[in-house]
PASEBA-1860 file (N, C-alpha, C; in nm, 3 decimals):
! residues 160
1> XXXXXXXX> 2.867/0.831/-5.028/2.750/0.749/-5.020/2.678/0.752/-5.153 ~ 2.650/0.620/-5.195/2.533/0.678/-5.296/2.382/0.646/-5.323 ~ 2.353/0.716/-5.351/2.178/0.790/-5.365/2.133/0.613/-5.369 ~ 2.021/0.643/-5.304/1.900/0.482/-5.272/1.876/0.469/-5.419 ~ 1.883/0.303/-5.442/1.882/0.278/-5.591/1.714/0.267/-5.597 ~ 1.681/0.269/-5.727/1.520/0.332/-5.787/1.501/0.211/-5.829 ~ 1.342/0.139/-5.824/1.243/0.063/-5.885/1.270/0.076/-6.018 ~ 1.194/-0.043/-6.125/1.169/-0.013/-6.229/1.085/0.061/-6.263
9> XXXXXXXX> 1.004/0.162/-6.147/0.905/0.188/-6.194/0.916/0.394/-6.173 ~ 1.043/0.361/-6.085/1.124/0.528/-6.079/1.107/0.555/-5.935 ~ 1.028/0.466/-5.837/1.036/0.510/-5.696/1.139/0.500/-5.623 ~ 1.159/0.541/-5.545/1.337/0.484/-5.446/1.249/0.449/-5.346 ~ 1.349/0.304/-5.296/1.368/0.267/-5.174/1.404/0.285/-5.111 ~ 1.354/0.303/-4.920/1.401/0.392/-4.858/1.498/0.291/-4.746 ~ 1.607/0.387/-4.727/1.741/0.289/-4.632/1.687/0.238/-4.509 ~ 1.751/0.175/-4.534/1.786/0.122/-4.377/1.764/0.171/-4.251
17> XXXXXXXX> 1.881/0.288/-4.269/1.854/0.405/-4.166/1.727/0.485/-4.168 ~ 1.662/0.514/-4.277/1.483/0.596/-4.277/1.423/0.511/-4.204 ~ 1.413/0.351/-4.219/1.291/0.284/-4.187/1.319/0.308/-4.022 ~ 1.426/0.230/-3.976/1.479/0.239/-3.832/1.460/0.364/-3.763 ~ 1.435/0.471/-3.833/1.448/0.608/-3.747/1.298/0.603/-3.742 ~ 1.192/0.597/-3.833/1.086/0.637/-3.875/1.044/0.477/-3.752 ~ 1.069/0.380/-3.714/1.029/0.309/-3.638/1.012/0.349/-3.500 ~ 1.182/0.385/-3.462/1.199/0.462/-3.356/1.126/0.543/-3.305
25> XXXXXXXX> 1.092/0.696/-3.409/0.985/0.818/-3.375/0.869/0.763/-3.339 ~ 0.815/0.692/-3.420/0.684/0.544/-3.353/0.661/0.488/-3.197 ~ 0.798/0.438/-3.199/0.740/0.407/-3.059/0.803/0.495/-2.954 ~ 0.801/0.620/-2.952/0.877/0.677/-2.877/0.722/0.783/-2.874 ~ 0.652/0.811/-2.964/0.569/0.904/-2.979/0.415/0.756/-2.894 ~ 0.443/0.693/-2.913/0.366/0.577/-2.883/0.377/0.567/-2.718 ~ 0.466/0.555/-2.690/0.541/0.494/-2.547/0.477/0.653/-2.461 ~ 0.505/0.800/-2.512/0.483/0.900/-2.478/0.330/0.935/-2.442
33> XXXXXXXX> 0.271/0.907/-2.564/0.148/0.893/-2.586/0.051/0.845/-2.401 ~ 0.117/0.693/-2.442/0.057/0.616/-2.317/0.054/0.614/-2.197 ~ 0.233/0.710/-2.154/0.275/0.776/-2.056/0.132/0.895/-2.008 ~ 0.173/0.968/-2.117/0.034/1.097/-2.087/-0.090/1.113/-2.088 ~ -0.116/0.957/-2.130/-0.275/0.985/-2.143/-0.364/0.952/-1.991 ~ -0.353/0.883/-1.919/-0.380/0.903/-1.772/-0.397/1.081/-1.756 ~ -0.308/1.165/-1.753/-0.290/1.278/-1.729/-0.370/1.365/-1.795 ~ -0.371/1.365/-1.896/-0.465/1.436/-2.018/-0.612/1.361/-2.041
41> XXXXXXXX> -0.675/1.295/-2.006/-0.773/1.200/-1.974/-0.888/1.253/-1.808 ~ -0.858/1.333/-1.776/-0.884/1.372/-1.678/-1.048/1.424/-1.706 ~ -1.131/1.423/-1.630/-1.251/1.528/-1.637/-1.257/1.650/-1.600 ~ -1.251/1.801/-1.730/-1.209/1.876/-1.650/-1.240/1.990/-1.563 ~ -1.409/1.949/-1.537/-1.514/2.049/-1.448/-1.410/1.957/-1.281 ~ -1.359/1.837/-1.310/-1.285/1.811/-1.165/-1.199/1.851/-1.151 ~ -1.117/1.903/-1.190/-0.959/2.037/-1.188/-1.040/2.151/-1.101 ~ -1.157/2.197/-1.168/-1.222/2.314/-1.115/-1.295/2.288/-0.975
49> XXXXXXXX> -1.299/2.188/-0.909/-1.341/2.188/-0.781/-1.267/2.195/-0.692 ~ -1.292/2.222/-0.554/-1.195/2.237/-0.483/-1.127/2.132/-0.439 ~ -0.988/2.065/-0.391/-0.989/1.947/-0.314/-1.077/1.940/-0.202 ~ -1.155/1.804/-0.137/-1.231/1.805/-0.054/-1.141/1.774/0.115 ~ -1.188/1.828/0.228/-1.169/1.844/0.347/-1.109/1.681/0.363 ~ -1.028/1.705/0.443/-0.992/1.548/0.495/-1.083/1.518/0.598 ~ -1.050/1.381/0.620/-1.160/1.344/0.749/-1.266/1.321/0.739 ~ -1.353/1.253/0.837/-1.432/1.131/0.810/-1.551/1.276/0.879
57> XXXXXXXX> -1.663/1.260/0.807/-1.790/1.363/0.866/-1.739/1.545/0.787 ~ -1.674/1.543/0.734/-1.654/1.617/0.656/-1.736/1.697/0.534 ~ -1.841/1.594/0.530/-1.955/1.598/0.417/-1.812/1.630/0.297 ~ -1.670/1.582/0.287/-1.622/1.575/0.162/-1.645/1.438/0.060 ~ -1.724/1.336/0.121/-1.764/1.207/0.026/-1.711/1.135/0.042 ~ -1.549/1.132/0.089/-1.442/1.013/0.165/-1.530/0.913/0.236 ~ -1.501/0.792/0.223/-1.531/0.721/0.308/-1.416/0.612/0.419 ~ -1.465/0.597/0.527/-1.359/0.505/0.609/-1.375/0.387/0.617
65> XXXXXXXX> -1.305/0.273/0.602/-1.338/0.124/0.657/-1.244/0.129/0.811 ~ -1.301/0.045/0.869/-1.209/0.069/0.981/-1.209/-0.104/1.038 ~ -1.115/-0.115/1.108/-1.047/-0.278/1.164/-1.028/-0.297/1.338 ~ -1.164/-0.318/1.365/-1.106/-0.278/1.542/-1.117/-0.386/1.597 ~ -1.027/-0.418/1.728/-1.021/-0.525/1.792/-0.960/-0.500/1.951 ~ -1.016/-0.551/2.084/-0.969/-0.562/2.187/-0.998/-0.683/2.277 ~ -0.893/-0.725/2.320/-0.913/-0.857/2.372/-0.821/-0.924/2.506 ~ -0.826/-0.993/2.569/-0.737/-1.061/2.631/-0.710/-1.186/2.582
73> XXXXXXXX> -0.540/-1.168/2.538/-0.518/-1.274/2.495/-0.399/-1.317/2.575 ~ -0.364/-1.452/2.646/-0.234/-1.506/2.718/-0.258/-1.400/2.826 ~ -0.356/-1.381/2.885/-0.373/-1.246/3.013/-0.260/-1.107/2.994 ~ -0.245/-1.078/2.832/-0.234/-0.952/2.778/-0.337/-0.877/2.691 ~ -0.396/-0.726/2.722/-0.419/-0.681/2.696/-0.411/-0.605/2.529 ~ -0.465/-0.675/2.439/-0.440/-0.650/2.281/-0.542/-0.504/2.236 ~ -0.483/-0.433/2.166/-0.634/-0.340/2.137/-0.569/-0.302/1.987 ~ -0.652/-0.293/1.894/-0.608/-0.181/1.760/-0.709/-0.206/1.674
81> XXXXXXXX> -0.637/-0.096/1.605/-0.717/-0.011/1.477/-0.649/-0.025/1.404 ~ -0.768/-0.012/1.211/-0.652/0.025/1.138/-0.802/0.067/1.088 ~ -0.730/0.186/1.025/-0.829/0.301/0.972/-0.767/0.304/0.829 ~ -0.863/0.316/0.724/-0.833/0.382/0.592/-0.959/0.391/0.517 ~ -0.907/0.579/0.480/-0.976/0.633/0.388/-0.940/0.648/0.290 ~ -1.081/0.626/0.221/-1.045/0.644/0.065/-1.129/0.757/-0.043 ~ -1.075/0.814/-0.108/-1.101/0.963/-0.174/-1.208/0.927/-0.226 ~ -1.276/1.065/-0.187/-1.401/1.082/-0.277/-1.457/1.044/-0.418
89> XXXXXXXX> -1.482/0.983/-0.456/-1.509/0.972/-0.613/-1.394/0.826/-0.679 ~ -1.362/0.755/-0.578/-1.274/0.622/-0.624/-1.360/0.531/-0.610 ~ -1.361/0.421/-0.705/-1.454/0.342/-0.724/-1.428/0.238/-0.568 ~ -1.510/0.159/-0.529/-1.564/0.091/-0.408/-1.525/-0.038/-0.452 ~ -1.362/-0.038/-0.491/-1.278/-0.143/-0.466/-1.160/-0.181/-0.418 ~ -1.097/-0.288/-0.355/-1.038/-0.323/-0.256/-0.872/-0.293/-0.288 ~ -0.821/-0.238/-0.424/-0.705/-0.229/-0.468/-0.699/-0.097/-0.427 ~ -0.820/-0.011/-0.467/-0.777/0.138/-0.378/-0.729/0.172/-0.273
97> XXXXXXXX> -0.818/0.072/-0.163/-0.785/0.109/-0.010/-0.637/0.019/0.028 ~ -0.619/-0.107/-0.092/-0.480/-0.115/-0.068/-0.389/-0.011/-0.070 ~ -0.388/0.083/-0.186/-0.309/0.145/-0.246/-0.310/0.284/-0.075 ~ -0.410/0.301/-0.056/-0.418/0.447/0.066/-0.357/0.374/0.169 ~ -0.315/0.270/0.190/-0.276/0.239/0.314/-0.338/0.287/0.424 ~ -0.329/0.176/0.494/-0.420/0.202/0.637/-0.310/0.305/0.758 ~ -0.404/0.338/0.833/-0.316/0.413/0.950/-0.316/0.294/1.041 ~ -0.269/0.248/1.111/-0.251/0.076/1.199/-0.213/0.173/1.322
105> XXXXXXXX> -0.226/0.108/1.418/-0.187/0.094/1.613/-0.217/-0.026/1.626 ~ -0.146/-0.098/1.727/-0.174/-0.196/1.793/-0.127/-0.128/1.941 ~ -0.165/-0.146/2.049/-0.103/-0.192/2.174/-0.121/-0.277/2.259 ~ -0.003/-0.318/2.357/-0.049/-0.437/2.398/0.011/-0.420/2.543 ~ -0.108/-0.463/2.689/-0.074/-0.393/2.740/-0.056/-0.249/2.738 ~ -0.108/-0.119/2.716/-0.107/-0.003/2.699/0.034/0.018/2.595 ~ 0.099/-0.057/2.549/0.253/0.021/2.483/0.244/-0.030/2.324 ~ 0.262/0.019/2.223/0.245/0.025/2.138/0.329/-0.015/2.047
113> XXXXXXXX> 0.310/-0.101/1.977/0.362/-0.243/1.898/0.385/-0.179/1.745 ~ 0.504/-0.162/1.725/0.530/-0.052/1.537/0.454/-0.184/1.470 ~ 0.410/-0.139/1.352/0.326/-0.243/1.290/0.348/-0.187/1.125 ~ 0.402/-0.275/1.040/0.351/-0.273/0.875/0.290/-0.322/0.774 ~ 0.290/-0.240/0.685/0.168/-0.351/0.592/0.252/-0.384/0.497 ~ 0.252/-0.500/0.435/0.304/-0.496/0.309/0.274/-0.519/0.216 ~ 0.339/-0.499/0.087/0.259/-0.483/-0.083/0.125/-0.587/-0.110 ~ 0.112/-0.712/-0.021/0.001/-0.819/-0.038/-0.094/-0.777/0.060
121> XXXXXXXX> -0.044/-0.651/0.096/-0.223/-0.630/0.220/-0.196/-0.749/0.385 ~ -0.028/-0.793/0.366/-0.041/-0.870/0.532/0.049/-0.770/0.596 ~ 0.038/-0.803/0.708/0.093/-0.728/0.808/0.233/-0.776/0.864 ~ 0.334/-0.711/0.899/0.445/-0.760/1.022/0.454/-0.673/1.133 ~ 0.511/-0.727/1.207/0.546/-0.647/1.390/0.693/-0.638/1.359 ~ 0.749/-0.530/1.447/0.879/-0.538/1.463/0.939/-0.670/1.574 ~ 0.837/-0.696/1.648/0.850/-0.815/1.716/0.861/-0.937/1.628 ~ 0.797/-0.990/1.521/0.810/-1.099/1.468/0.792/-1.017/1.314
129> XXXXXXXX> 0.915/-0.989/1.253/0.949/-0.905/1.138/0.978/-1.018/1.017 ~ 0.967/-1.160/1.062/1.029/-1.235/0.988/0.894/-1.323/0.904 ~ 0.756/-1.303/1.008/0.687/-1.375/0.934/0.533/-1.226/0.889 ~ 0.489/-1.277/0.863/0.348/-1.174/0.780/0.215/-1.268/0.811 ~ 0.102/-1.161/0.842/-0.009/-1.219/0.884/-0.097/-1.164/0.857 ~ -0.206/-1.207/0.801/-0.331/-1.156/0.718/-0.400/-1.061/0.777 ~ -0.404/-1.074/0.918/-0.539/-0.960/0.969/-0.367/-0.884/1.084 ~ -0.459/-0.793/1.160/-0.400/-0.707/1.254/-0.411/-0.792/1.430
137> XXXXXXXX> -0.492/-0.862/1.415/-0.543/-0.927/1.497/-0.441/-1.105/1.501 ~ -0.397/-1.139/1.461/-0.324/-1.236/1.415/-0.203/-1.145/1.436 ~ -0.136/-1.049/1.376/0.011/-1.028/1.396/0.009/-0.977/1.556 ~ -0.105/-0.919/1.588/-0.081/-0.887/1.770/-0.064/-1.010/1.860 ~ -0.154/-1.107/1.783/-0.138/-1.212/1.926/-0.016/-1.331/1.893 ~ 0.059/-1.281/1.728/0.199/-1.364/1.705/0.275/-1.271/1.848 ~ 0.287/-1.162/1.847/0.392/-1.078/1.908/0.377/-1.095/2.032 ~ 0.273/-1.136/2.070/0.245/-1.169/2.217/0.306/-1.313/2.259
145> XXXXXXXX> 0.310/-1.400/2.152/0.385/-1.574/2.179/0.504/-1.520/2.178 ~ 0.516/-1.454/2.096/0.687/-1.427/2.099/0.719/-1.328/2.211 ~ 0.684/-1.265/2.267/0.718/-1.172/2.394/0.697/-1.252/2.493 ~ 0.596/-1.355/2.533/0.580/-1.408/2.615/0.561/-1.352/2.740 ~ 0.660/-1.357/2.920/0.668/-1.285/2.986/0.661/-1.121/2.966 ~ 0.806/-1.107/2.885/0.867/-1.003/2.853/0.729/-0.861/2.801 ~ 0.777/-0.758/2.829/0.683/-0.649/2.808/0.758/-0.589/2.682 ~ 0.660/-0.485/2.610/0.750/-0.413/2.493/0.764/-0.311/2.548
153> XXXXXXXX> 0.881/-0.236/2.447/0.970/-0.133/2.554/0.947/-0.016/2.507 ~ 0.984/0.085/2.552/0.896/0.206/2.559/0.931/0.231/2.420 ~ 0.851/0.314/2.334/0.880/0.388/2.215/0.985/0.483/2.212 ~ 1.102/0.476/2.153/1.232/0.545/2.148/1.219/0.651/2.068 ~ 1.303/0.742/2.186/1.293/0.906/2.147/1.368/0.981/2.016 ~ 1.272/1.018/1.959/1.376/1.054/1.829/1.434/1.141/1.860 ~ 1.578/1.188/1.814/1.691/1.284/1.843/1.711/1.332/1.768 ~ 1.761/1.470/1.754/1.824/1.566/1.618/1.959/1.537/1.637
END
């Protein structure tokens, strides 16, 4: 190989390979950087407290929104909740309590309807899994058109 050719002025220019590596270490120390700073960013008299008590009346600062509904709908019996708390000290916006996910029940007729949320905050039933519905109240009384007569069937026993 030979030596990086020199300026008129006696400096060398640096290869190819220096600049590319020296780019590399850049964004790799960059990319790292941005990774860790969430983490290292922390306040840190809050490390030193204790985690606070779960549960709502706790005097830990959590607060609950809660989603309740009971009704007769098609002369079935609809009832649910969806509960979610959100940690002490998170700001009092609506991406948080997305993010905690709610605890959901529905039942209908006394038997209890599996229910999910998904990444947009709507809901599906295992009864009608194919479409999504904004409130909890809306996916109970889809599952009820679609059950019609028919009752839902008992909750299946998990097995080892």
């Amino acid at each position: 190989m030979s030596p990086t050719p020199a300026k008129p002025g006696g400096t060398r220019i640096p290869s190819r390979r220096t600049v590319l590596r020296g780019a590399f270490t850049a964004a790799v120390v960059t990319g790292t950087a941005g990774a860790l700073l969430p983490l290292l960013d922390r306040d840190p008299a809050a490390a030193d407290r204790p985690a606070p008590a779960p549960g709502p009346g706790s005097g830990s600062g959590s607060r609950a929104t809660t989603e309740e509904f009971a009704e007769m709908y098609r002369g079935r019996e609809i009832r649910g909740t969806a509960t979610v708390v959100v940690p002490a000290g998170a700001p009092a916006d609506d991406r948080v309590a997305v993010a905690a996910g709610p605890v959901t029940e529905i039942r209908i007729d006394g038997r209890p309807l599996h229910v999910m949320r998904r990444a947009d905050g709507t809901y599906l039933s295992d009864v009608r899994h194919y479409e999504s519905y904004p409130t909890l109240l809306e996916t109970a009384r889809a599952a009820v058109d679609e059950l019609g007569t028919a009752r839902l069937a008992p909750p299946a026993a998990h097995h080892m």
